[in-house]
N, C-alpha and C positions, 0 to 999 in steps of 0.2 A: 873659933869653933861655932859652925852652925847646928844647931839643936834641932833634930826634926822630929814631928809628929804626924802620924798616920791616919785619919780619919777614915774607916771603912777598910777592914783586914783580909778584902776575898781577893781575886787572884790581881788586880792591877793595883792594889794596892801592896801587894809582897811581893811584884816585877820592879814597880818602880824603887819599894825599899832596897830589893837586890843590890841594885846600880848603885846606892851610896857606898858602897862598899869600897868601890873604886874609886870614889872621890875623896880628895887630901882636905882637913879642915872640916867636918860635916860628921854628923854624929846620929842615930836613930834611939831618940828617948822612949819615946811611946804610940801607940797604937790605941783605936776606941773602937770598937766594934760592937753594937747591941748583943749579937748572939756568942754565945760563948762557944760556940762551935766552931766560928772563924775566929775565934782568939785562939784556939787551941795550940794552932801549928808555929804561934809566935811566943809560946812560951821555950822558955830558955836560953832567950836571945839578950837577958839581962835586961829587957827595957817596961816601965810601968805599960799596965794593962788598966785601960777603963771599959766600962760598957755606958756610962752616960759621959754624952756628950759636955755638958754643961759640966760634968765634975771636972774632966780633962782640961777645959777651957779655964775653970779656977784654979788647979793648979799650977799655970803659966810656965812651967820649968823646960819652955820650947820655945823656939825663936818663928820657926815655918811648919807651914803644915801640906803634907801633902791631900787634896782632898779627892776620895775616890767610893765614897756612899755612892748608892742609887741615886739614878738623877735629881729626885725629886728634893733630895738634903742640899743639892750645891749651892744652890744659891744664897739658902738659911745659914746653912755653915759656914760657909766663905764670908756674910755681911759678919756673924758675930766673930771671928777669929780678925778680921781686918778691925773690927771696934775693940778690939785688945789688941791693938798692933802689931797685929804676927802676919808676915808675909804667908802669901798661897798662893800653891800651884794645884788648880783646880783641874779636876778632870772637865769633859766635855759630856753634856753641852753646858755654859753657863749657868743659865736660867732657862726655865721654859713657860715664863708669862710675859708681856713687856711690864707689868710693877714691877718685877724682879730685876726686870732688866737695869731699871730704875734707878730703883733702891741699890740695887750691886753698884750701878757708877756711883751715885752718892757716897757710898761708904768706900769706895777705893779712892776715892777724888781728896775724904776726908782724914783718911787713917795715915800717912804715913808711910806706911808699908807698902811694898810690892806685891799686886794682885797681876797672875799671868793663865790664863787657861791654857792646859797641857792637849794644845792640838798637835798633837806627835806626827801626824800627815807634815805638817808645814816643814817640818825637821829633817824629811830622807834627801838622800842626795841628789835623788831625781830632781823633786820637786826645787830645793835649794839653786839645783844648777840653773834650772828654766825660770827661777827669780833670778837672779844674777842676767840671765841673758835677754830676761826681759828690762829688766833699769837699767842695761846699757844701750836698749833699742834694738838687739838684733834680731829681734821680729818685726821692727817699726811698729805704725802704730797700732794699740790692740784692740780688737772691732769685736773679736768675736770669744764666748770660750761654753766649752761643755763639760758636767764634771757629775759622779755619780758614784753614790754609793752603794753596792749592790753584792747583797750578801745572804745566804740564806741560812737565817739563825731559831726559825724556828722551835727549834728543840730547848731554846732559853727561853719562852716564851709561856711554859703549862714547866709545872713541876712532875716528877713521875707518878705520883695520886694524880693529877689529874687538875691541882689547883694555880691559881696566877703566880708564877713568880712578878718580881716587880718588874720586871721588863714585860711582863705579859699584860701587866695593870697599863703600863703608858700605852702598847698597843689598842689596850680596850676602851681606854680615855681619851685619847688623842685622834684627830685625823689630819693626815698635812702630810708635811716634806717634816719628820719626826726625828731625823738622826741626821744634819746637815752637816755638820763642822767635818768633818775628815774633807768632805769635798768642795764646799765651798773656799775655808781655810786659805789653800793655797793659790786657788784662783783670784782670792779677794788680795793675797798678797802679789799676784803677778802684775794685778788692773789697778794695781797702787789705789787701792780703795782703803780711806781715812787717810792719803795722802795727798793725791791730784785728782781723786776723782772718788765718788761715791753711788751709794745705791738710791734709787729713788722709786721705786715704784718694781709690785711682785703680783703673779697671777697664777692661782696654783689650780691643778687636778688633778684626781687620783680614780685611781681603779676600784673594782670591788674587790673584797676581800677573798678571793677563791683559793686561792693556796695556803692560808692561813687555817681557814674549814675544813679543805680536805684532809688538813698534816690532824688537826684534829681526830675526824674522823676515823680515818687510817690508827691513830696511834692506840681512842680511848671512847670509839665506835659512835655510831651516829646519833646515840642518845644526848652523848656530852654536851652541855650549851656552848662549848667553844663551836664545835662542828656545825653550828648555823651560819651564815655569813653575818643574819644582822647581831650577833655576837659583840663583832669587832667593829672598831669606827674607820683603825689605820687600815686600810688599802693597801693590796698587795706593793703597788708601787705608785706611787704620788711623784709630779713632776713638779717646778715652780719655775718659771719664766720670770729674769727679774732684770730692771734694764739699769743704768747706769745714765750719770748725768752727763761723764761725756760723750754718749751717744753707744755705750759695750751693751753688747747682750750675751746674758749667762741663761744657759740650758741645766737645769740642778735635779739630779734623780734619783730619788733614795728608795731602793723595794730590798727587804728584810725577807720577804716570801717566796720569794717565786723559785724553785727548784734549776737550780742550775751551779756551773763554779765558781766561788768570788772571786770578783774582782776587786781586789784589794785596792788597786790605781784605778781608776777611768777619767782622764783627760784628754782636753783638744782645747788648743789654744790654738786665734787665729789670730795675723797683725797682717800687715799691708805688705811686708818685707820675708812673710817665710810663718813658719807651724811647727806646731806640737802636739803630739800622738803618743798618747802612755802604752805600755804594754797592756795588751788585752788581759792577760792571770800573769800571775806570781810571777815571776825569772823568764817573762820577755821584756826583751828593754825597749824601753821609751825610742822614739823614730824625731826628727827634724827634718826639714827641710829650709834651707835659706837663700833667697835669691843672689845670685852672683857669687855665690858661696859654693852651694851643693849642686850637684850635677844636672845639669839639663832647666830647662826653662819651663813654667806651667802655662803657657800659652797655648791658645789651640793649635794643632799640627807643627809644634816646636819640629825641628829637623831634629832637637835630642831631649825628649821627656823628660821633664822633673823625676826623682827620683832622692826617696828617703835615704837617711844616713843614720846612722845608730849614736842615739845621745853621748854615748861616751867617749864618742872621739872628740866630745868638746867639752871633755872636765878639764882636761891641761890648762885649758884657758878661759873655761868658766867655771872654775869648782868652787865654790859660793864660800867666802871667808871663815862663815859658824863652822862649816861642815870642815873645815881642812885645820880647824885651830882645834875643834873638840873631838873629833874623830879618833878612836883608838880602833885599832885591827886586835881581834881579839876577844873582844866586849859582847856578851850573848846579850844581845840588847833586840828588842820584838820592834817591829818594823822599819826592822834595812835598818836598823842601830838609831831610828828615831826618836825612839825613847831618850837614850840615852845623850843624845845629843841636845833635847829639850829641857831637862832636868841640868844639864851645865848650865844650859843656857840662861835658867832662871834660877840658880845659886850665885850666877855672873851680877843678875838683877839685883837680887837681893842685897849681894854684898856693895853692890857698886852705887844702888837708887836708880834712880832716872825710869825712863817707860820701859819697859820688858820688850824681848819680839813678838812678843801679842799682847794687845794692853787691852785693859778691859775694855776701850773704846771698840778694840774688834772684838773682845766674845759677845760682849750686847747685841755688836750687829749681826753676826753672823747667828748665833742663838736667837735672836727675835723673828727667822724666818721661820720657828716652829710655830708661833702663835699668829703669826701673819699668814702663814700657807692656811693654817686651819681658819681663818676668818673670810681666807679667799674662796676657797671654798665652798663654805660654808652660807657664803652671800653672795656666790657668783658674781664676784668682781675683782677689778684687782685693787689693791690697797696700797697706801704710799710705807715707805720706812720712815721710821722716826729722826729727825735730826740729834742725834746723839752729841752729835760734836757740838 
């Protein structure tokens, strides 16, 4: 039996508890929430209730912990549960300094235990299948990719007074590429990076904060000090250009502001041999195209044009092993049943040892692009990545 505990009780930490439900072996002890407001809704569920983190941590009566505080606890939390040897599945993003970043491989390198950051992006079946199709080659080799997160969350951003929620603190503290890992994640797993190939070098720039002032504005009128632009540091939308040692280049773009539909997916993977095109919103599917494969040639004045093909007609024979062994039809599981697929994946870890499918080697990296983009920035340069490995 796996013991788990909770770390942070709002809504993704009582999605991800949900899913234990369906797992054989796995038990949910406890929850730690500071406010007792987010404690409320998990009373009755039989499991200890903390509000200090450190009491929960002494009473050890847990094997794993899921962790899903505001960003700014993960990496604190996650070093001390790994120095009591308790496996974590941390939310995203890992850290958001490089000493953190640091400190977090030290402590997962030393503990024993299984550290995995819950980037639930790497987990859907889309993404699964275009890793599989890319470590078999059949895009040949990969040159190029694009990937972006873009989502307009705003309204998390100022509470209904009028004051910072924590997400609106990291917007007012931070400037960069702020919320990476959904989109890098999967790219970084396609470009076999921390395998045959890594990151070396990032060049970020962002816009001004205009949709950020006017949701202001509009909500809590022109006086509010959010409604100035120089309010906020993050940028409606920040890009970071980052190149790779075997010569890939990654296009990375994360805007939180800008009024329009999320796009939950935004990929484009390019290789020598054929492409990859995510659905623009929600429930369009992903596009391919492969040379000698799919219809028509992309040559200039081909006698029959290249022409997309819809990703699913190649799950038969590339449905990526996680996705077709953990996959349950059925399972109200939040993005395209990613969740749910991630949280096997790292009870697999746990009980099994060995590296996780995201080992802290990649939350470091892909998480260090917050403090890297804002230093690029910030000194109008580009900057190297740290050799983690």
């Amino acid at each position: 039996m796996l013991r788990f505990a909770v770390v942070g009780g709002g809504a993704r930490g009582w999605h991800l508890a949900s899913l234990l439900k369906n797992l054989l072996g796995v038990e949910l002890v406890a929850v730690c929430d500071p406010d007792p407001g987010a404690l409320a809704r998990w009373r009755g569920l039989g499991v200890r209730l903390f509000r200090d983190f450190e009491e929960m941590v002494r009473w050890e009566e847990f094997d794993a912990a899921i962790v899903s505080s505001p960003w700014a606890f993960h990496a604190r939390q996650s070093i001390r549960l790994l120095e009591e040897g308790k496996h974590v599945l941390c939310e995203v993003p890992a850290c958001l300094t490089l000493e953190e970043c640091w400190e977090l491989l030290d402590a997962a390198k030393g503990s024993g235990a299984v550290y995995m950051m819950g980037e639930n992006y790497c987990f859907m079946r889309e993404q699964l299948a275009v890793l599989r199709m890319a470590e078999e080659g059949v895009f040949g080799d990969l040159t190029y990719a694009e990937c972006g997160y873009i989502h307009d969350v705003r309204n998390l951003l100022l509470k209904p007074d009028g004051g910072l929620t924590w997400r609106g603190e990291e917007a007012r503290r931070r400037r960069g590429v702020i919320y990476p890992t959904h989109s890098i994640g999967p790219v970084a797993k396609w470009l076999g990076i921390g395998r045959h190939d890594e990151f070396v070098e990032l060049v970020a720039m962002d816009t001004r904060p205009a949709s950020l002032a006017q949701y202001a504005r509009e909500v809590f009128g022109s006086d509010h000090p959010a409604a100035k632009e120089e309010f906020w540091r993050c940028g409606d939308s920040a890009i970071a250009l980052i190149s790779t040692k075997r010569g890939a280049l990654i296009v990375l773009r994360v805007d939180i502001a800008s009024p329009r539909p999320h796009n939950l997916t935004y990929y484009h993977l390019q290789g020598t041999r054929g492409a990859y095109l995510s659905g623009r919103w929600w429930g369009e599917e992903g596009l391919v195209w492969i040379r000698g494969v799919s219809p028509g040639d992309s040559l200039h004045m081909s006698p029959e044009p290249a022409r997309w093909e819809p990703i699913s007609k190649y799950y038969d024979k590339y449905e990526h092993p996680l996705w077709r062994s953990a996959w349950r039809p059925g399972i109200e599981a939040h993005h395209g049943g990613g969740d749910y697929v991630m949280l096997k994946a790292f009870i697999s870890a746990a009980r099994e040892g060995g590296e996780p499918f995201i080992s802290v080697y990649d939350a470091v990296t892909w998480s260090a692009i917050i403090p890297l983009s804002g230093k690029s920035i910030a000194e109008g340069r580009s900057v190297e990545f740290p050799r983690f490995r």
